[in-house]
SELUMSE-960639 format. One record per atom (N, C-alpha, C, CB): residue number from 1; residue in three letters; atom name; x, y, z. Coordinates in steps of 0.05 Angstrom, whole numbers. Glycine has a CB too. Layout:
N
> ketor;margu;balo;x;y;z
> NUM;Ala;CA;X;Y;Z
...
END
This chain:
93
> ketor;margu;balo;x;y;z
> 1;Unk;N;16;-24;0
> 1;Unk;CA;0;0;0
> 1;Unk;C;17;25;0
> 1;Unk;CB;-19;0;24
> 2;Unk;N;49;25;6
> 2;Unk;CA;53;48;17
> 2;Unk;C;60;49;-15
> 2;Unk;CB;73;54;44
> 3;Unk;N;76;38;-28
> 3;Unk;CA;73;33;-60
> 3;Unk;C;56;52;-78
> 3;Unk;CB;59;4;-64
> 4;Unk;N;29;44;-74
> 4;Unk;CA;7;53;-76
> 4;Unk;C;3;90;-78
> 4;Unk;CB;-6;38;-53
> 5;Unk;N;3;84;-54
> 5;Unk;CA;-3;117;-44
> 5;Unk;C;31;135;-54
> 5;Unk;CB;-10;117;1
> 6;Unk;N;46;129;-54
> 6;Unk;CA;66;146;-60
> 6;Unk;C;72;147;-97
> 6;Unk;CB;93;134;-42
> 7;Unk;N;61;124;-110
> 7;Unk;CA;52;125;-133
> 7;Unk;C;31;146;-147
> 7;Unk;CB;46;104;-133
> 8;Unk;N;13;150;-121
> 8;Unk;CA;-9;166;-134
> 8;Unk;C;-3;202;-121
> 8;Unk;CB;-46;149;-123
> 9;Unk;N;17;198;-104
> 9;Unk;CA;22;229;-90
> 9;Unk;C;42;250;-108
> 9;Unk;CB;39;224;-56
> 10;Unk;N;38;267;-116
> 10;Unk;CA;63;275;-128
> 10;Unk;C;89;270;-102
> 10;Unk;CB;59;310;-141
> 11;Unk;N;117;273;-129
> 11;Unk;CA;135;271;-114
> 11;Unk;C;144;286;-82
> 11;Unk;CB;150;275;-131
> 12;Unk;N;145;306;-81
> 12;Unk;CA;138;319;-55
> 12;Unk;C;126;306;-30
> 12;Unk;CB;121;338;-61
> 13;Unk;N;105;305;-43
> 13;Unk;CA;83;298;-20
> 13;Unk;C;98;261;-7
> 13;Unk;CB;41;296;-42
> 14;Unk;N;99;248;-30
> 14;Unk;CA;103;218;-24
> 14;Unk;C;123;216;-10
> 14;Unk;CB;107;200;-46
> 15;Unk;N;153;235;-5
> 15;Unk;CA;181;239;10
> 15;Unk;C;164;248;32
> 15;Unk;CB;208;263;-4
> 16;Unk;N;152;270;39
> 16;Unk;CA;137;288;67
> 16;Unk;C;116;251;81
> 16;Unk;CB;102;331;49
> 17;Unk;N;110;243;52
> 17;Unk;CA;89;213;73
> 17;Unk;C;112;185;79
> 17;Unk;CB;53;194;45
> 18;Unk;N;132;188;64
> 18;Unk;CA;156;173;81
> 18;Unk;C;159;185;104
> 18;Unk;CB;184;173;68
> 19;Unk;N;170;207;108
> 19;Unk;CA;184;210;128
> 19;Unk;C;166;211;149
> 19;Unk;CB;201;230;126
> 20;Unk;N;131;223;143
> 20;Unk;CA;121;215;171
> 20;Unk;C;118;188;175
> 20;Unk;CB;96;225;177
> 21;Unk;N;112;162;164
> 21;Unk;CA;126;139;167
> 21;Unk;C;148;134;185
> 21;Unk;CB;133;135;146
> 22;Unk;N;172;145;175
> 22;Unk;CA;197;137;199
> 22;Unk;C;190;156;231
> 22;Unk;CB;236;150;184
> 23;Unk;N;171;173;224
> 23;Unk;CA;165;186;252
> 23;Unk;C;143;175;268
> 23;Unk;CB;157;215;248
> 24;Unk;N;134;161;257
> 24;Unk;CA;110;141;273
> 24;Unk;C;86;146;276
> 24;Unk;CB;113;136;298
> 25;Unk;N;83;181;250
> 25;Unk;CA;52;187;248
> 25;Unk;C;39;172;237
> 25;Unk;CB;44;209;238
> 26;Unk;N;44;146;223
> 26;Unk;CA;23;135;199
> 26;Unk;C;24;101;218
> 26;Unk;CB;41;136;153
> 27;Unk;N;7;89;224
> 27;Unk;CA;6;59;226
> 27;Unk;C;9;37;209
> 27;Unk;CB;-12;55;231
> 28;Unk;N;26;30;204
> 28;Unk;CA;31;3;182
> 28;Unk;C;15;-19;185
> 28;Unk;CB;59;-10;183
> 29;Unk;N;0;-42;169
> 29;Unk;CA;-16;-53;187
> 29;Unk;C;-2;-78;168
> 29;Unk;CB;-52;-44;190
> 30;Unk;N;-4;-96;180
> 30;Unk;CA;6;-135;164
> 30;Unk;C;-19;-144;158
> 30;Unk;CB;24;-167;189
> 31;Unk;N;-20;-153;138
> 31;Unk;CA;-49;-179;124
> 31;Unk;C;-24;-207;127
> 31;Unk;CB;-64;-170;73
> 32;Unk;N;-30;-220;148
> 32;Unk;CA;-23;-254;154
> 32;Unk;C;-25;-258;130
> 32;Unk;CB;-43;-276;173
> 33;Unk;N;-5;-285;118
> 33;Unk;CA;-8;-297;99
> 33;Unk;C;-29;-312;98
> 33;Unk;CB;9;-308;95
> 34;Unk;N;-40;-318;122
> 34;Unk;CA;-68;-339;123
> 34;Unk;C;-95;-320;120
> 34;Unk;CB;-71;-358;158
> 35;Unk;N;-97;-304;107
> 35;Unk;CA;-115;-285;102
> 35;Unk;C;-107;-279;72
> 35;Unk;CB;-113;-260;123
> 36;Unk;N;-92;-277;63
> 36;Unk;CA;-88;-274;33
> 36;Unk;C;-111;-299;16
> 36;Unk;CB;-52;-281;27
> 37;Unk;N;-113;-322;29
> 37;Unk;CA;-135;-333;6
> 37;Unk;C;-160;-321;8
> 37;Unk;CB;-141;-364;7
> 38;Unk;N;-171;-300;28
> 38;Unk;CA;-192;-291;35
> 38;Unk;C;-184;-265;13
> 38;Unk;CB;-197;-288;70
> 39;Unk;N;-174;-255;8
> 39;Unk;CA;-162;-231;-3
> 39;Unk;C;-169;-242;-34
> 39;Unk;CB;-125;-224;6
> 40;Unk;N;-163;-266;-32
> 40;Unk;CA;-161;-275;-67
> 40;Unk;C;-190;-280;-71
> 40;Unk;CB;-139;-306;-76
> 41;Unk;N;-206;-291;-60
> 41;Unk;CA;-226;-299;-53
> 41;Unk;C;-248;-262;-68
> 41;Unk;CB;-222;-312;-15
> 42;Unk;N;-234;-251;-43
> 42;Unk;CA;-254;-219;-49
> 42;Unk;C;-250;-202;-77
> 42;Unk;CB;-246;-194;-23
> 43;Unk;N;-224;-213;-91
> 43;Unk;CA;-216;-198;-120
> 43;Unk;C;-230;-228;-136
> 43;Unk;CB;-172;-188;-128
> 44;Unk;N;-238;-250;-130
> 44;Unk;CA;-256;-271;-154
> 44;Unk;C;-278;-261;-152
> 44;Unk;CB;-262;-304;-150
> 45;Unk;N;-295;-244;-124
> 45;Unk;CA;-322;-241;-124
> 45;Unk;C;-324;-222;-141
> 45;Unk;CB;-335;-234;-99
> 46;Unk;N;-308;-201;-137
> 46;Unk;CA;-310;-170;-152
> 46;Unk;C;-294;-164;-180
> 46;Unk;CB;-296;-148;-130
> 47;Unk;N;-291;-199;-198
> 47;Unk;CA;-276;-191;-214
> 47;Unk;C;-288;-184;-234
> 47;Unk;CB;-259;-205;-218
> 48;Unk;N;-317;-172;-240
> 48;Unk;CA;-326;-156;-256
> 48;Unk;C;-328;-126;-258
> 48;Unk;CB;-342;-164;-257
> 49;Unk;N;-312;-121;-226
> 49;Unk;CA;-297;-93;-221
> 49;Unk;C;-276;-87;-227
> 49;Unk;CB;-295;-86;-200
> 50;Unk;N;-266;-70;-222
> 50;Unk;CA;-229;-68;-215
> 50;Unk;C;-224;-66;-192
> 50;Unk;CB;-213;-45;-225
> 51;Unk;N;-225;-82;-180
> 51;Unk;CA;-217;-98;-145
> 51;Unk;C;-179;-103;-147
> 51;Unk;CB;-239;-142;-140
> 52;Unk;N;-169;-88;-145
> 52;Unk;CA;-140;-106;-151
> 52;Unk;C;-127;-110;-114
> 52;Unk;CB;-109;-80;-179
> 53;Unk;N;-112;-121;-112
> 53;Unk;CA;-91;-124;-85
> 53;Unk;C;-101;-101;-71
> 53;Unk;CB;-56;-123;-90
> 54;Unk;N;-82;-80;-71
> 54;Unk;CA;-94;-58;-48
> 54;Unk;C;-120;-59;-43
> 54;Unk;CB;-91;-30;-55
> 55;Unk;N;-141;-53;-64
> 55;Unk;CA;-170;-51;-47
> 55;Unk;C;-172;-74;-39
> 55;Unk;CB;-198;-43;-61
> 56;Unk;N;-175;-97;-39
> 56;Unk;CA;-182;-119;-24
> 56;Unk;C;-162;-121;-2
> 56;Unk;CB;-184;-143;-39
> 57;Unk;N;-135;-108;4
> 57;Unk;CA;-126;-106;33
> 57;Unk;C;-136;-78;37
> 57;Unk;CB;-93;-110;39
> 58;Unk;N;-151;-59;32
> 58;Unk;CA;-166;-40;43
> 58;Unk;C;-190;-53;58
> 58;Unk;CB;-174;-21;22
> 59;Unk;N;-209;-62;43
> 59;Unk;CA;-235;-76;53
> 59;Unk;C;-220;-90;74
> 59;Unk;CB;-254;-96;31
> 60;Unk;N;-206;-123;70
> 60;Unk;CA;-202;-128;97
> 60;Unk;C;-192;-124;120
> 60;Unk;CB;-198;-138;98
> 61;Unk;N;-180;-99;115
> 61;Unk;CA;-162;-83;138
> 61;Unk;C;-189;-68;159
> 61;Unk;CB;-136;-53;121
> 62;Unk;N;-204;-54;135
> 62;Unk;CA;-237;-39;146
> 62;Unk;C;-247;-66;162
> 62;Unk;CB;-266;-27;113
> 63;Unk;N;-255;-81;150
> 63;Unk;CA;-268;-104;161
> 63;Unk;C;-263;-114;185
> 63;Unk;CB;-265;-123;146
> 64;Unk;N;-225;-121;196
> 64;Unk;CA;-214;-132;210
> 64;Unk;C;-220;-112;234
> 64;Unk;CB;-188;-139;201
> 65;Unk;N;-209;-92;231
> 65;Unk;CA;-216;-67;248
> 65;Unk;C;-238;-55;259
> 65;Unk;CB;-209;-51;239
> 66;Unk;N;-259;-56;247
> 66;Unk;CA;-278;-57;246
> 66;Unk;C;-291;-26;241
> 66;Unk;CB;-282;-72;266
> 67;Unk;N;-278;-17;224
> 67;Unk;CA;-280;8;210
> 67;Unk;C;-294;13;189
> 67;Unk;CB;-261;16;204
> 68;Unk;N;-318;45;187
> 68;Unk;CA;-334;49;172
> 68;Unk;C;-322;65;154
> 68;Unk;CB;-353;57;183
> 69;Unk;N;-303;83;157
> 69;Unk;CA;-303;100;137
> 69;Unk;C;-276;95;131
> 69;Unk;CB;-311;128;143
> 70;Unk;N;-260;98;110
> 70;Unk;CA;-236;102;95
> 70;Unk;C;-235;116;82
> 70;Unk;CB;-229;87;84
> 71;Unk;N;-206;131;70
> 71;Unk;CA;-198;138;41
> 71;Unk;C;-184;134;35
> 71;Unk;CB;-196;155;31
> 72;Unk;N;-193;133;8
> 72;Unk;CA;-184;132;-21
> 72;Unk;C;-194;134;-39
> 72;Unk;CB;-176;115;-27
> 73;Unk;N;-173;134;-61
> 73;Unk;CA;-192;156;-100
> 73;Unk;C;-201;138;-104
> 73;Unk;CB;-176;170;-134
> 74;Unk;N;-198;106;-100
> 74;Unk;CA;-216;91;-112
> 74;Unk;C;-251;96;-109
> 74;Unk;CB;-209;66;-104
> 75;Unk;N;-263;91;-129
> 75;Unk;CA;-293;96;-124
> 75;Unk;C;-305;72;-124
> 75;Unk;CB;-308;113;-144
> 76;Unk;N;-296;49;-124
> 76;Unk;CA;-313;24;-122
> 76;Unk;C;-323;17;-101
> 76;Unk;CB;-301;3;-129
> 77;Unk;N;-314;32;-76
> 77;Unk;CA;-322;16;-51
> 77;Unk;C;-346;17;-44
> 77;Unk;CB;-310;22;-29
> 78;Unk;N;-366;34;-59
> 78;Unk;CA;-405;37;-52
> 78;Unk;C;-403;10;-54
> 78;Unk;CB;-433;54;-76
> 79;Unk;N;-393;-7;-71
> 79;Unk;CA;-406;-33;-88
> 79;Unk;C;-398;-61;-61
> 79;Unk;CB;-383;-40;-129
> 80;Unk;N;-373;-51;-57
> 80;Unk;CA;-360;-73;-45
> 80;Unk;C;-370;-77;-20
> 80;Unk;CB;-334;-70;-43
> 81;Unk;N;-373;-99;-11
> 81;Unk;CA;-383;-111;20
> 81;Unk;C;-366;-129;47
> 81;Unk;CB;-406;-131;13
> 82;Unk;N;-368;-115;64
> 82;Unk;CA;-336;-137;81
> 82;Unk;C;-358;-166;78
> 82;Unk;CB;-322;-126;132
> 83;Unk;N;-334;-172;86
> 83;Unk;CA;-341;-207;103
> 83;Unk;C;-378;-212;120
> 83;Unk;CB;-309;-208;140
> 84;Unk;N;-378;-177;136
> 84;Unk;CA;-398;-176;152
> 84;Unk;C;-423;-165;136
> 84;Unk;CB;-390;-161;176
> 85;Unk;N;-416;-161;110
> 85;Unk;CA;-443;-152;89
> 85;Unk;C;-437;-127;97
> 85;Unk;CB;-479;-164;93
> 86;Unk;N;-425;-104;110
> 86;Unk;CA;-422;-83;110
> 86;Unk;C;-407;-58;75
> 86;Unk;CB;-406;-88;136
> 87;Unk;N;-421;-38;79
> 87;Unk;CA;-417;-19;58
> 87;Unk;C;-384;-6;74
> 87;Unk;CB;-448;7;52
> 88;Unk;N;-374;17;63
> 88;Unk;CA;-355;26;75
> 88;Unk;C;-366;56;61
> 88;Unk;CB;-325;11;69
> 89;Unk;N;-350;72;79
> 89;Unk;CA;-359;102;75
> 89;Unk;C;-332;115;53
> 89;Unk;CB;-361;120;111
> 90;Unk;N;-335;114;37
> 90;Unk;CA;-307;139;30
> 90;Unk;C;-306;165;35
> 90;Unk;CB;-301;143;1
> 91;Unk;N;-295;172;51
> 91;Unk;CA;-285;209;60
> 91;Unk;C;-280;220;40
> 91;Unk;CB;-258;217;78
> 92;Unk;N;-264;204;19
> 92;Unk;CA;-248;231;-2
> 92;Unk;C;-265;229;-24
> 92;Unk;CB;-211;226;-14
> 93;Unk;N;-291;211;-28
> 93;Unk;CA;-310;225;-51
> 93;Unk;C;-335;231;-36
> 93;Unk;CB;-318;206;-80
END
């Protein structure tokens, strides 16, 4: 994810979201390898979307946590449902 997001930040911004990284403002979170077939599982349901890796460790990270709202530019998440049949909120649209 951090991949992700520093891909989509201009350059500036993605160096300023490293370094709060090494300062301990941002939380890193692990997806277990024993959760990845659940991951693969949620990009077969949605593969008539564009579900790729990150959003499906977005959803199960929301899910695991048990969190309503997230962001990100993706706009698919109205569609997408956790584990618990839950919607997720996007902040940034």
């Amino acid at each position: 994810m951090i991949a992700e997001v520093c891909a989509l930040l201009p350059p500036r911004s993605a160096v300023a979201f490293l370094r709060d990284i090494g300062r301990g403002n941002v939380t890193l979170a692990h997806v277990p390898e024993s959760e990845f077939p659940v991951l693969a599982a949620m990009m077969e349901k949605y593969a008539d979307r564009p579900m790729d890796f990150a959003d499906a460790s977005l959803l199960w990270l929301a899910d695991a946590l048990g969190l309503a709202d997230i962001a990100t530019l993706d706009g698919g998440f109205h569609i997408y449902r956790t584990r618990r049949g839950r919607t997720l909120r996007n902040r940034f649209l």
